[in-house]
Structures are given as structure tokens and as C-alpha cells.
C-alpha positions as CSV (number, residue, x, y, z in Angstrom):
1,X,0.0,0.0,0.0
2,X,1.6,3.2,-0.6
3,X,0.8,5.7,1.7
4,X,0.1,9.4,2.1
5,X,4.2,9.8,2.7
6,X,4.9,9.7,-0.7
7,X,2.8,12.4,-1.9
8,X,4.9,15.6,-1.2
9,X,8.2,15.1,-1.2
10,X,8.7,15.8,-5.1
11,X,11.3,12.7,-4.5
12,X,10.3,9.7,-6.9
13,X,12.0,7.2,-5.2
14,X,12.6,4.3,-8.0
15,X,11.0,5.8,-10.4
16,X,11.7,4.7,-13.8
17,X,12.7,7.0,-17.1
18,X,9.8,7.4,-19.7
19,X,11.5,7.0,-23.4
20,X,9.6,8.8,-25.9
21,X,9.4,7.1,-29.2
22,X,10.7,9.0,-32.2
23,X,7.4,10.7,-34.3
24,X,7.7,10.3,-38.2
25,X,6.3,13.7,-38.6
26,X,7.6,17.5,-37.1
27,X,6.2,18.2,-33.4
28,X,4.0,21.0,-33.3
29,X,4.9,24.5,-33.3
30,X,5.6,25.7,-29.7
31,X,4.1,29.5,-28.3
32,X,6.7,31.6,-29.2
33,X,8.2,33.7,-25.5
34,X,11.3,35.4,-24.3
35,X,12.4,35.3,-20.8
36,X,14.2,36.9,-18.6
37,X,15.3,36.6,-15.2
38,X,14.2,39.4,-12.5
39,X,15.1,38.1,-9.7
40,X,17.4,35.9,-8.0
41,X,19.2,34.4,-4.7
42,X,15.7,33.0,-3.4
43,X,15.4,30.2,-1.3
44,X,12.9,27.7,-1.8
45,X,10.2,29.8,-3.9
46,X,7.1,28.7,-4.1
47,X,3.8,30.6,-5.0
48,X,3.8,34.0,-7.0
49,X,1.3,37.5,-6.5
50,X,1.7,40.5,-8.0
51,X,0.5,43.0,-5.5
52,X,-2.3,46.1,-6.6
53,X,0.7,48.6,-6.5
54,X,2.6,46.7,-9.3
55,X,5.2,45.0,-6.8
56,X,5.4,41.0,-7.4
57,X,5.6,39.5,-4.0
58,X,6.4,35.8,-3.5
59,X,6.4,33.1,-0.3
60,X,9.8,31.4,-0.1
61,X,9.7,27.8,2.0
62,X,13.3,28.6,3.1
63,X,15.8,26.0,3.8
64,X,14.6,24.9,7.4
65,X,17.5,24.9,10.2
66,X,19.8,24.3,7.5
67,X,22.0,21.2,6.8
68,X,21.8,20.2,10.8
69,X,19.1,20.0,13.3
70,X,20.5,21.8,16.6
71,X,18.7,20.7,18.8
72,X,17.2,17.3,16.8
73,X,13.9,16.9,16.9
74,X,11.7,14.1,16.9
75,X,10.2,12.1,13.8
76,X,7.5,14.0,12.2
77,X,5.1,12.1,10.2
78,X,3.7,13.3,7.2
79,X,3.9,13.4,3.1
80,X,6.5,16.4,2.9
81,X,8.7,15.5,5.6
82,X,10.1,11.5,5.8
83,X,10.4,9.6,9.1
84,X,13.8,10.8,9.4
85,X,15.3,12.9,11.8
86,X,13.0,16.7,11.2
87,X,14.8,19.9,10.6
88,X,12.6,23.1,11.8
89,X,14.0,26.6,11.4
90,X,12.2,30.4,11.0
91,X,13.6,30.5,7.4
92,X,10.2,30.9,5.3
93,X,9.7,34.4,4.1
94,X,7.8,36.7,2.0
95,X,10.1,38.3,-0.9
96,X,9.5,41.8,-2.4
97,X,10.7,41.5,-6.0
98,X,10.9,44.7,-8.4
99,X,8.9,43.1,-11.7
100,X,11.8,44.8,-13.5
101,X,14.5,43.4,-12.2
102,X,16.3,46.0,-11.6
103,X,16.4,46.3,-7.7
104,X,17.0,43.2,-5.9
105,X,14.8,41.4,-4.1
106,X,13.8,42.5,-0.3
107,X,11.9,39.8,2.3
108,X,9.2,42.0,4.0
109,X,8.6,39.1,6.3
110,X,11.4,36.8,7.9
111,X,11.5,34.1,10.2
112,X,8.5,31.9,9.4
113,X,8.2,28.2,9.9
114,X,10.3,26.1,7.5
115,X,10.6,21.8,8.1
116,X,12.1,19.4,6.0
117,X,14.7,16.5,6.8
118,X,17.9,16.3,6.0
119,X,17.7,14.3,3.1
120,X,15.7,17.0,0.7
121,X,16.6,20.2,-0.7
122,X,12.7,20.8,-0.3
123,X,11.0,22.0,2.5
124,X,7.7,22.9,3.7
125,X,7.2,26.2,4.5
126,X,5.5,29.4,3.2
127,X,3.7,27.7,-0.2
128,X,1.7,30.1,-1.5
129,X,0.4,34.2,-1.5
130,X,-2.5,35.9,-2.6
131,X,-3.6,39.8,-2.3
132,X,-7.8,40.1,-1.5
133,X,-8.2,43.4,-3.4
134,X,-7.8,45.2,0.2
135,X,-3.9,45.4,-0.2
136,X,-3.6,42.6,2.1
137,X,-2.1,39.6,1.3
138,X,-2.9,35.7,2.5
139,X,-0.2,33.4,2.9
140,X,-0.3,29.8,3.2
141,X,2.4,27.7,5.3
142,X,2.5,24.1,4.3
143,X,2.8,21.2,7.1
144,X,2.6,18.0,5.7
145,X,1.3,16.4,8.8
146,X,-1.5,16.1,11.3
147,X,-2.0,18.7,14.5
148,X,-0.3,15.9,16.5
149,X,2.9,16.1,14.5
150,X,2.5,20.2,14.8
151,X,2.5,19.9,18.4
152,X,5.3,17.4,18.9
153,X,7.6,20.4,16.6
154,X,6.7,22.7,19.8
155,X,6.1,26.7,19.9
156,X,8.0,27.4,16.9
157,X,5.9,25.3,14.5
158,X,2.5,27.1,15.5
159,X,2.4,28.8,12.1
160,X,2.7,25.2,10.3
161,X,-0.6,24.6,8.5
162,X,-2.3,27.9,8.7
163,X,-2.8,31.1,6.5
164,X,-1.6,34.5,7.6
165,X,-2.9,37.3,6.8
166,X,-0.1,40.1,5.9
167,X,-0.4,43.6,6.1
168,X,1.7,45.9,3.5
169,X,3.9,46.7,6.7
170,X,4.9,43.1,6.6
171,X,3.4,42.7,9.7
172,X,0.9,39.3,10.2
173,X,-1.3,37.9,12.1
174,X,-3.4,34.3,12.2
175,X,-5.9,33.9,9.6
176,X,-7.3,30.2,9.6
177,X,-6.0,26.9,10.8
178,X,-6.1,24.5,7.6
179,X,-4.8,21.8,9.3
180,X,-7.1,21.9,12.3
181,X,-9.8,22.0,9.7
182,X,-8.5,18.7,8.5
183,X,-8.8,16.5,11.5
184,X,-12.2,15.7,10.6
185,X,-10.4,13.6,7.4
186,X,-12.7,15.1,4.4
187,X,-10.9,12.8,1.8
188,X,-11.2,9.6,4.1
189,X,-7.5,9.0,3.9
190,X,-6.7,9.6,7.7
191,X,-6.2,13.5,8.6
192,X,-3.3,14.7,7.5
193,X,-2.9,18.5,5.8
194,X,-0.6,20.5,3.7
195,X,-1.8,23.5,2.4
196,X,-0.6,24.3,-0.8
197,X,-2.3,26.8,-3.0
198,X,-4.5,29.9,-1.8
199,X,-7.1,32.1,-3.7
200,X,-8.1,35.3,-1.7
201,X,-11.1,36.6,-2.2
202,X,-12.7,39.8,-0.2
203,X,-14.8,38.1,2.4
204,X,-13.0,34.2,2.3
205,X,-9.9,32.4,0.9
206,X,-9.6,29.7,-0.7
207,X,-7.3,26.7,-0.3
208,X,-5.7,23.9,-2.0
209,X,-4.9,21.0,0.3
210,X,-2.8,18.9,-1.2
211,X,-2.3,16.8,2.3
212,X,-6.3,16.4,2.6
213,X,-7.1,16.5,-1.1
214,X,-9.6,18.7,-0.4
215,X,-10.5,22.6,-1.4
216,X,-11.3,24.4,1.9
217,X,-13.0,27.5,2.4
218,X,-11.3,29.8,5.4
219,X,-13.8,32.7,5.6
220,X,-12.8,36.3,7.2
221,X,-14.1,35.1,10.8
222,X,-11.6,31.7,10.6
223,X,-14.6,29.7,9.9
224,X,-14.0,26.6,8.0
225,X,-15.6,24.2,5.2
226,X,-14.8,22.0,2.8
227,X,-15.8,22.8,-0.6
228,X,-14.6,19.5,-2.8
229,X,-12.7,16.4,-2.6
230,X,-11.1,15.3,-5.1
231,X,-11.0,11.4,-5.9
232,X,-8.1,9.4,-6.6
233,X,-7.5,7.5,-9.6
234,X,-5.3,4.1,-10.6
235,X,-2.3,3.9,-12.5
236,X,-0.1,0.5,-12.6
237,X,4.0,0.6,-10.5
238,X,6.5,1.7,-12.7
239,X,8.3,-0.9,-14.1
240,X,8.2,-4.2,-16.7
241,X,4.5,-5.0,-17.3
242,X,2.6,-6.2,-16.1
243,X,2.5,-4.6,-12.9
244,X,-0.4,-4.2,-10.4
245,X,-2.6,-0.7,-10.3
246,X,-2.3,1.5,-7.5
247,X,-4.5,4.5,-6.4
248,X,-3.0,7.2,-7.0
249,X,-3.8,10.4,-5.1
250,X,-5.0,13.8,-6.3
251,X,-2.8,15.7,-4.0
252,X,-4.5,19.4,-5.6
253,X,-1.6,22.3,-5.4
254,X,-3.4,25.3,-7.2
255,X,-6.6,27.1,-7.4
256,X,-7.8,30.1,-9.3
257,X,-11.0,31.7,-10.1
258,X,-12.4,31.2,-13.7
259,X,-14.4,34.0,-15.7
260,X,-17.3,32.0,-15.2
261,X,-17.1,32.6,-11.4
262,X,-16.3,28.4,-10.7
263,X,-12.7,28.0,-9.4
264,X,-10.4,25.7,-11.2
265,X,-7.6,23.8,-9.0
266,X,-4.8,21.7,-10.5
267,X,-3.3,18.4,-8.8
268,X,0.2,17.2,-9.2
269,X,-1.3,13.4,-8.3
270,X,0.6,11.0,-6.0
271,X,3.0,8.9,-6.9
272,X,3.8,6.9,-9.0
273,X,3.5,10.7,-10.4
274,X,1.9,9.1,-13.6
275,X,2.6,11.0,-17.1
276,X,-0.4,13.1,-18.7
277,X,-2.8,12.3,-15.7
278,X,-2.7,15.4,-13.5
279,X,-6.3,17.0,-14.5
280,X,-7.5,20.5,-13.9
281,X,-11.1,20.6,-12.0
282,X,-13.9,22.7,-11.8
283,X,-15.7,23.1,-8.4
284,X,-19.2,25.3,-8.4
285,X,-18.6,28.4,-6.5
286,X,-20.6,28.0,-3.5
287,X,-18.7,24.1,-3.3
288,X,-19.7,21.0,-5.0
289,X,-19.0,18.2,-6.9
290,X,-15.7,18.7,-8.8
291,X,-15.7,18.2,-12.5
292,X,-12.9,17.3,-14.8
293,X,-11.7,20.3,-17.3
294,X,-8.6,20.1,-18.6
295,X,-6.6,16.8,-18.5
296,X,-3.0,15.4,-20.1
297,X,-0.6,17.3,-17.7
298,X,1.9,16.3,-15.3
299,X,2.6,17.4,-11.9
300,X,0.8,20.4,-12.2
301,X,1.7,23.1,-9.3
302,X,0.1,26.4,-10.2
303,X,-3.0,27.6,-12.7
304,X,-4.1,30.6,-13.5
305,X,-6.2,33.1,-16.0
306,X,-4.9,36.2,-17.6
307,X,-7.9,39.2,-18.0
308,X,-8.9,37.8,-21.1
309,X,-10.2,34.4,-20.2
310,X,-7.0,32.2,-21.1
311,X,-6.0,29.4,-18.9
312,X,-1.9,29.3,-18.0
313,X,-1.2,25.7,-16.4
314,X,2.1,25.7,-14.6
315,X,3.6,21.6,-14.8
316,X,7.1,21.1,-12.0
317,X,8.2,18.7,-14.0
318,X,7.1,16.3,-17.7
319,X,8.6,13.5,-17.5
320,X,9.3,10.6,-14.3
321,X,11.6,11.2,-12.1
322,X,10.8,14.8,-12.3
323,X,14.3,15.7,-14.4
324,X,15.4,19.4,-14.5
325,X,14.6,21.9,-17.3
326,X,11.1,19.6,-18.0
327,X,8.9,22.3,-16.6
328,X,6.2,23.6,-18.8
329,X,4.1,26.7,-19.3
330,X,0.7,25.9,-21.1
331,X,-1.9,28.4,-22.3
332,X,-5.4,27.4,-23.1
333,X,-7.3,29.7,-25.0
334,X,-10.5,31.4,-23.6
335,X,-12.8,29.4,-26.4
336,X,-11.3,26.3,-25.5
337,X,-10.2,25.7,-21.8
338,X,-12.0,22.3,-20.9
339,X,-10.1,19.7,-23.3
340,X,-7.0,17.3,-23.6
341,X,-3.4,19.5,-23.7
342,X,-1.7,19.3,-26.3
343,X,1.6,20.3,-27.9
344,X,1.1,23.4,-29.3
345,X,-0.2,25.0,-26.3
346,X,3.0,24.7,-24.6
347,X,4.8,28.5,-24.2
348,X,8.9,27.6,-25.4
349,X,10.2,29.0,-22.4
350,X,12.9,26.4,-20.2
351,X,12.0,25.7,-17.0
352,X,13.6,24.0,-14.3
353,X,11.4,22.7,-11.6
354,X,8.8,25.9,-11.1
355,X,6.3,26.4,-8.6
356,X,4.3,29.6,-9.1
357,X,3.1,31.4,-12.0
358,X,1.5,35.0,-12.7
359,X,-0.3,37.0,-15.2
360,X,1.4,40.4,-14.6
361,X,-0.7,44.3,-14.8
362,X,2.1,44.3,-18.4
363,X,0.6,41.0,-19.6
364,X,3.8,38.9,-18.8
365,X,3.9,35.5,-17.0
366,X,6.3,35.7,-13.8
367,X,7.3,31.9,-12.7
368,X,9.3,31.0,-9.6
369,X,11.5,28.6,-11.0
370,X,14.3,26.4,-10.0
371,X,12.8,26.0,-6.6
372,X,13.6,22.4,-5.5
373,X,17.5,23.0,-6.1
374,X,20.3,23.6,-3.9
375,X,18.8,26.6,-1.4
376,X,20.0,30.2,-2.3
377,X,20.0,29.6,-6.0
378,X,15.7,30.1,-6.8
379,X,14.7,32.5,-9.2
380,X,11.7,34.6,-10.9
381,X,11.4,34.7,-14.1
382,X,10.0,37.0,-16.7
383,X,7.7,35.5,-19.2
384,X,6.8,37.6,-22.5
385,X,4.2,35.9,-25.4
386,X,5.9,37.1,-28.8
């Protein structure tokens, strides 16, 4: 049985290289795009926000204690964070970036929760940003765990598994506990949470759990609901057929809110991390059940929609094992958002490893990218359709 451990860590453990057969005709014709990089020197960067004023803020998951655990702590268990010896530092931050480039970045907020083990370069941390219109920003902080496992990390893990809400002074304050929320196990699974992806909205934010493949609603009072579960699906081990099917979990990581008022939340699916079966959903605006839209990616980690309707899909990696430079950027056209991917809607931009994509006030795409790599070396790039 494989079990919720291994659908975080972004570490296919024996996984198994795809070969692509050779077509006999030309590929498609990718989206044409410069880039550029604007920033650089992050650690861990995850989601991606541009703020009302024009600045693009975005959440770093920091690099935990760093390579060694003074004091060790115990065993934490949960998806992000192996049964190894746990790492917890005030690394995660919130990152001022000048959309530019030209002045470097600046962290408005510092010394927020950041866990991982020794044994990744990932961590869980500050995941995701959102502004709510008011100037304000929500923040999630990933846990990959259960409140028990919270607890045992003592008083400097309190933020693990909650939103902040953060004012343009950088100061913050509690907004919601997501992983509290989870103890009542909405996907049946046993309660375990890592918030992932946030929408804010004026009176409520919206969250992607990708521990409690779930969607959860965090109004402005703290309440909590769950608005969707998503459903796993079955895909056979890696390896010589035939080989046994497995579920596979949904693990959603992204949510945004379509022109036709639904929101629309991509999953990077558990492992095995199956090729051309991470889906984007549709859940009803009020909650519901979800519906398939868009389907044929792979580990997707961020959506979005650009002012005129088009769909951006942000994959970590396309191919098993999650290689470097196999991120992709897709765009789905406003007339045509609900189908199967393909080829051509792929933006020819190279990506290593991204985690956050936005639709900037100029019309670019910014992307955090190169964020599971060694800590220190995460950038922001900018994305412009020719």
C-alpha cells in the first residue's frame, strides 16, 4: 500500500525514465516567448502574487535549520517531511521583487516556519500568496502532517498549517488553521494536511490541500468548510508489465477563479507521479462536486487566467523522475479551456522545476523557478508571449 508519505516530497524514489518514441512527422509548433530573469538568490520559492501597486511578492519555504538540526527533533510524520530525523527553522519568508529586475529582491517578512529532513533540498514552508483586493495579502504555510505532528515540533511550529494574513507593513497575524480543519479527514484517507495553493477573495480564501485532497473554504471570521474532494485514480508501479494498479492520489496544489465565477484547482497526483494524468477541475462556487476540465498534464503546481479568459497551467516537471529543465508553461485559450493538452499549447520557455506562475498588470507570466535546487539559487522569471 503506498501511503500518504509519498505524496509531497517531489522525490520519486525508484522511479523509472519514460522513453519517448521518435514521431515520423515535425512536433507541433511551440508559443513563441522570451524570458528573462528578474530576480534571483531565493530560497525555496514557491507561490507567486503581483500586488495592486505593481510590486510581485512571492512566499519562499526557506531552507529549514539548514543542513543540521540543533537541537534534533523528533520524527515527524507526514507526506512532505520522511520519518527521518526533522529539521525546523524560522527560514520561510515573504520576498518583495521589483517586476523589473532591476532592484534586488527584499523579504518584508522573515523568520516563518520552515521543516524538512535532512535528506531533501525541499521543505515545507510558506507555499503560497494571494492579495484580496484590500492590499492585504494571504499566505499559506505548508505542514505535511496532522496537528499531533505540529504539536510534537513545539512553539516554533504554530504557524505550520495555517494562512496568515499580511499587512503591507509586513506585519501578520493568524488567519485560519487548515490543518485543524482537517482532523475531521474530508478525503477519508486519515487527517493529514498541507496547504498548498491559496485564492483570496474579499470576504473568504480559498485553499488547496494537497495533504487532505480537499478545497477548503477559510472565511474572514476563521470559519471553516470544505468545498470538494477530489477522488483518486489508478495507474499500474513503474516498471516491466505487467504490474499491479495503485491508487494514486489527487494531491491538488493550485486554485484560481475562472471567468465563469467556478474556481479551477490543478493536482500534481501521488505517486507513482503518472505522465499526462494530472487533470484541472472545476468546483461550483458555492462548493460541489468537482468536474474534470482540462486533463493530459503532469505534476501540475500552479493555474491561473490572464484578463482575457486564457488558462496558463504551470507543470514542475514532464517526465518521471521529475528531471530538471522539464517544466512547462501551457496556455489554453479562452474558447477552448476544458479539453486534452496538447503540444502546441506549450509556451517555449525552459524551466527547471517551477512552482508559481502570474499573469502580470504588463501582460507577462512571472514563474518562480528552480525551486527544488540547492537553497540560495531560486529565481523569478520574466515570461513575455511574442
Amino acid at each position: 500500500m503506498v501511503s500518504k508519505l509519498d505524496r509531497l516530497s517531489l522525490v520519486v524514489a525508484g522511479a523509472f525514465a519514460a522513453l519517448c518514441p521518435q514521431l515520423p512527422f515535425a512536433p507541433p509548433a511551440l508559443q513563441a516567448a522570451t524570458s528573462a530573469v528578474v530576480a534571483s538568490g531565493l530560497v525555496n520559492p514557491r507561490g507567486i502574487a503581483q500586488a495592486p501597486n505593481g510590486w510581485i511578492y512571492v512566499a519562499e519555504s526557506g531552507n529549514a535549520g539548514g543542513l543540521d538540526c540543533d537541537p534534533p527533533k523528533p520524527p515527524f510524520p507526514g507526506p512532505a517531511v520522511p520519518l527521518t530525523e526533522t529539521c525546523l527553522g524560522q527560514s520561510g519568508a515573504i520576498a518583495r521583487v521589483d517586476p523589473t529586475g532591476v532592484w534586488p529582491p527584499v523579504r518584508i517578512v522573515s523568520g516563518l516556519p520552515s521543516v524538512t529532513n535532512r535528506a531533501l533540498a525541499d521543505a515545507a514552508g510558506p507555499y503560497d500568496i494571494s492579495f484580496n483586493g484590500t492590499g492585504n495579502a494571504i499566505v499559506t504555510v505548508g505542514l505535511g502532517g496532522n496537528v499531533a505532528g505540529r504539536a510534537e515540533l513545539g512553539p516554533d511550529a504554530a504557524a505550520l498549517g495555517n494562512l496568515l494574513k499580511v499587512a503591507p507593513s509586513g506585519q501578520w497575524k493568524f488567519a485560519g488553521d487548515v490543518a485543524a480543519h482537517e482532523e475531521s479527514d474530508p478525503d477519508g484517507a486519515g487527517a493529514d494536511s498541507n496547504g498548498f495553493g491559496v485564492l483570496a477573495l474579499p470576504s473568504r480564501s480559498i485553499v488547496a490541500d494537497a495533504g487532505g485532497n480537499s478545497l477548503v473554504e477559510v472565511r474572514a471570521n476563521r470559519r471553516t468548510r470544505t468545498l470538494a474532494v477530489f477522488p483518486a485514480q489508478f495507474a499500474p508501479l513503474p516498471g516491466p508489465p505487467p504490474q499491479p494498479m495503485i491508487p494514486v492520489q489527487s494531491v491538488p496544489t493550485s486554485v484560481a477563479l475562472g471567468p465563469d465565477g467556478w474556481f479551477y484547482v490543478g493536482e500534481l497526483t501521488g505517486f507513482p507521479f503518472p505522465a499526462g494524468a494530472a487533470r484541472v477541475w472545476r468546483v461550483p462556487p458555492d462548493g460541489g462536486t468537482p468536474e474534470v476540465c482540462a486533463t493530459g498534464f503532469t505534476a501540475i503546481v500552479d493555474v491561473t487566467f490572464d484578463p482575457w479568459g486564457n488558462l496558463y497551467v504551470l507543470e514542475f516537471a514532464s517526465g518521471l523522475g521529475f528531471p530538471p529543465n522539464t517544466g512547462r508553461l501551457s496556455r489554453l485559450d479562452s474558447d477552448d479551456v476544458c479539453r486534452a493538452r496538447t503540444d502546441s499549447d506549450r509556451i517555449d520557455v525552459v524551466l527547471s522545476r517551477p512552482s508559481g506562475v502570474v499573469i502580470g498588470l504588463d501582460g507577462a507570466a512571472y514563474v518562480t523557478n528552480a525551486t527544488f535546487a540547492p537553497f540560495g539559487t531560486g529565481e523569478v522569471l520574466r515570461v513575455t508571449l511574442d
